[in-house]
C-alpha positions in Angstrom: 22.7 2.4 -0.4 23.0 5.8 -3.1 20.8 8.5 -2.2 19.8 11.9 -3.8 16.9 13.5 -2.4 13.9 11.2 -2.1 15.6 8.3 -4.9 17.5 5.7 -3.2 18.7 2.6 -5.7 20.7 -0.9 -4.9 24.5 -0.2 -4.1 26.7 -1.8 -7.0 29.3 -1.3 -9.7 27.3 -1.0 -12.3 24.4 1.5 -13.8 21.2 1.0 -13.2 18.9 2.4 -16.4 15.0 3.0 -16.8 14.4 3.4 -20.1 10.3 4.6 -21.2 10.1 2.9 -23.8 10.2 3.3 -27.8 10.4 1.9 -31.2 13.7 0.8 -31.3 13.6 -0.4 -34.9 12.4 3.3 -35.5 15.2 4.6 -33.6 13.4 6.1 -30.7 15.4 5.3 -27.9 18.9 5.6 -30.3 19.9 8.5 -28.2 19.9 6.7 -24.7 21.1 3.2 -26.5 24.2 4.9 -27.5 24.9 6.8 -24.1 24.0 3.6 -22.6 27.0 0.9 -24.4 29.2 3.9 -24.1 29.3 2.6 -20.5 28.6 -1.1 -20.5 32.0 -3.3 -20.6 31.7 -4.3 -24.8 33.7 -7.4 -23.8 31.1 -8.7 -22.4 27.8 -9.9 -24.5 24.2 -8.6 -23.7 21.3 -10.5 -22.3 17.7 -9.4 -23.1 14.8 -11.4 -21.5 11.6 -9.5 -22.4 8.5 -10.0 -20.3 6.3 -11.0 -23.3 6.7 -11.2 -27.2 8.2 -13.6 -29.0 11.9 -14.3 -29.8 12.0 -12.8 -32.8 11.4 -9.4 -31.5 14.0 -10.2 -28.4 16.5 -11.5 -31.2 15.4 -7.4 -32.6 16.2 -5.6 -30.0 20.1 -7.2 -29.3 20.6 -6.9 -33.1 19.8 -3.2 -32.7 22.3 -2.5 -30.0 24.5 -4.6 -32.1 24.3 -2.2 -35.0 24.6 0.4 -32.7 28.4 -0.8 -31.4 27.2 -3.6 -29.3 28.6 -6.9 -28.2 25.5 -9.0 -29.3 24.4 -11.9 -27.4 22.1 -13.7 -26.7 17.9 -13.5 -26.5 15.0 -14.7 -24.8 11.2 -13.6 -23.8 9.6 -15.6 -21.1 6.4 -15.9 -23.2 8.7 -18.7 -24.4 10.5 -19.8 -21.3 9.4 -21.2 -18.2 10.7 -20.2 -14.8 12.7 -23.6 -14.5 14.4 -22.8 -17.4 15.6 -19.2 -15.3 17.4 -22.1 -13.2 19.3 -23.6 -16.0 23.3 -23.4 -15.1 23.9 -22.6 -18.9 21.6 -19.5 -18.6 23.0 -18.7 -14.9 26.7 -18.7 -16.6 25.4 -16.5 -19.5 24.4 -14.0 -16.4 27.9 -13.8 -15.0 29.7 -13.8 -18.3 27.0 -10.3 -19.4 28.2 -7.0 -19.1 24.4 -5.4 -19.9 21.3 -7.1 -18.7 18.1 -5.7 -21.3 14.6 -6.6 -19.3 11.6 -5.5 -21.7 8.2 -5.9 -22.8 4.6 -4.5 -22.1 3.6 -6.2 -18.7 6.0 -6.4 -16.2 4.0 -9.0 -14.3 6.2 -12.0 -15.8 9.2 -10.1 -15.1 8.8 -9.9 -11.5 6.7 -13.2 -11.3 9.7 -15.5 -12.9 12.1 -13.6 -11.7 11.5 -13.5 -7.6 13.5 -15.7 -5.6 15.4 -17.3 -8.0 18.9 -18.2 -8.7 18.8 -16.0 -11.8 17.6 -12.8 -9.6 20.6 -13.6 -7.2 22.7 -13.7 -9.6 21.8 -10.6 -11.3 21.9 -9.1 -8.3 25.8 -10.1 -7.7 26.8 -9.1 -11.3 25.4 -5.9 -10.3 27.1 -5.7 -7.3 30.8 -7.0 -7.9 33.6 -6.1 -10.4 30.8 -8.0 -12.9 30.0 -4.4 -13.1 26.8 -5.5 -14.7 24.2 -2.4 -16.3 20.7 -3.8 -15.8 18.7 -1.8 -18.6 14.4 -1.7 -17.4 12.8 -0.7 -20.3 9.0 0.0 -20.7 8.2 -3.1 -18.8 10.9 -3.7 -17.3 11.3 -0.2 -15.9 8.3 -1.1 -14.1 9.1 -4.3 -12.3 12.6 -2.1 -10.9 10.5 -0.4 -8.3 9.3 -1.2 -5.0 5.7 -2.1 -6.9 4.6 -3.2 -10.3 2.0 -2.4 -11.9 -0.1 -4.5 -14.8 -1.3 -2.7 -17.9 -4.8 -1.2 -18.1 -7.3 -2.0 -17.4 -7.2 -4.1 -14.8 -3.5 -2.7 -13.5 -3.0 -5.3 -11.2 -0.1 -4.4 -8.4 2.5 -6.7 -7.4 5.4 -6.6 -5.4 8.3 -5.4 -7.4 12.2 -6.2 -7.4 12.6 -3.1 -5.3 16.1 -2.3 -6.9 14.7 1.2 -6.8 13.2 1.5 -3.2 9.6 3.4 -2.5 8.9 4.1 -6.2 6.6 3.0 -8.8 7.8 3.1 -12.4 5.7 4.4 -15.4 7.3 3.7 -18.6 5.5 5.6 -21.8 4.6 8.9 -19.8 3.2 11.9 -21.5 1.2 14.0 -18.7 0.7 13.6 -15.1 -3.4 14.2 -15.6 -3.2 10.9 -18.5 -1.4 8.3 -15.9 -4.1 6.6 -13.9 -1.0 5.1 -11.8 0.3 8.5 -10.9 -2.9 10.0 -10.1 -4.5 7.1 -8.1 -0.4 6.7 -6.4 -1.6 7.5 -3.0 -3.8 4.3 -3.5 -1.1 2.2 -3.9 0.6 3.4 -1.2 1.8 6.6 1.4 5.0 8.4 0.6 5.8 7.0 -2.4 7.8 7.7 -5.7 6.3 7.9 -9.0 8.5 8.5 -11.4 7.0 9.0 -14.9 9.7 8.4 -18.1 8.7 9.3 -21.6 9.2 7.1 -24.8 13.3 7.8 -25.9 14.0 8.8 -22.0 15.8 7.4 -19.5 16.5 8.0 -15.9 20.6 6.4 -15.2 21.6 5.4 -11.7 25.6 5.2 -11.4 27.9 3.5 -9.1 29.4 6.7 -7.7 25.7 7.9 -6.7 25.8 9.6 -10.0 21.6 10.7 -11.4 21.6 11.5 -15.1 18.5 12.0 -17.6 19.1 10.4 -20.8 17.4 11.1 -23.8 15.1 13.5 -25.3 12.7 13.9 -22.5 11.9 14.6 -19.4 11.5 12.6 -16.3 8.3 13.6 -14.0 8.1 12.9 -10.2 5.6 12.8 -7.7 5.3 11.8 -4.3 2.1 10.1 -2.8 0.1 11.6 0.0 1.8 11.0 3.8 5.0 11.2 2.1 
């Protein structure tokens, strides 16, 4: 499993992205969407599955990276999509055929709730791992439900166990200041000696098969480690 410093990711062929966040149809995040499908295999169409929304603004997002160069695709949003559905061998194909995997929204709660022990997971999982050489894109949302816990929008920010393919961390898309995040402040709460790595709107942090750690974007990424770490 890569390791630099305290960040230790899932071992695989392809990048592993956390995006912040942004207006994609105002071209915040152009910066780290074009870096991004300069890597992705173009021969091979993107998947975005957003946590919430409906299927217009999926169908949005994959006609943005398709003006941008992309491969299109093809779109969905679980607010429309039940977890059965995840199970589908049509959709499970349409995994190993990607080359990018875009997981979005606001909440990542459906993200990691649909997603857990499924066939879809496991097969995301081996795209990532093999020749596939699938990039798994977490934005706002689905930065979150990357880390080792997910956490629920205010104000209840309800903690779940995440898909860990970032282990020890918690994810917080749409940072601005250590002293605004409640989840970095209260991160000791959650639990000892972790990760929390705050990523700005049009920021990403990029995970690379050959243990590579780049900052994408026009920001900065924060981290900070919870007490007994």
């Amino acid at each position: 499993m890569p390791q630099q410093g305290p960040l230790q990711w899932l071992d695989g062929e392809g990048w592993l992205v956390l995006l912040g966040g942004g207006n994609v149809a105002r071209g915040e995040t152009d910066v780290v969407d074009v870096q991004l499908l300069a890597l992705a295999n173009l021969d091979r169409p993107m998947v975005v599955l957003l946590s919430d929304g409906t299927r217009d603004d999926a169908d949005a997002i994959l006609e943005h990276y398709t003006l941008l160069g992309g491969p299109g695709g093809e779109a969905f949003t679980l607010a429309e999509m039940t977890r059965a559905e995840l199970e589908n061998p049509k959709f499970l194909t349409l995994l190993d055929e990607a080359g990018t995997l875009y997981l979005g929204g606001e909440n990542p709660l459906p993200l990691v709730r649909n997603l857990y022990g499924t066939a879809a997971l496991a097969h995301i999982l081996r795209g990532f791992a093999t020749l596939q050489a699938l990039v798994i894109v977490g934005s706002a949302a689905g930065a979150s439900a990357l880390g080792m816990w997910a956490i629920g929008p205010a104000p209840q920010f309800l903690q779940v166990q995440g898909l860990d393919m970032l282990q020890n961390t918690v994810i917080v898309p749409h940072f601005t200041r250590t002293e605004d995040s409640v989840v970095l402040r209260c991160l000791s709460q959650i639990g000892s000696g972790l990760l929390g790595l705050g990523v700005p709107h049009g920021t990403a942090l990029a995970f690379g098969p050959q243990g590579q750690v780049e900052t994408w974007g026009t920001g900065q990424v924060t981290a900070v480690v919870s007490a007994g770490g």
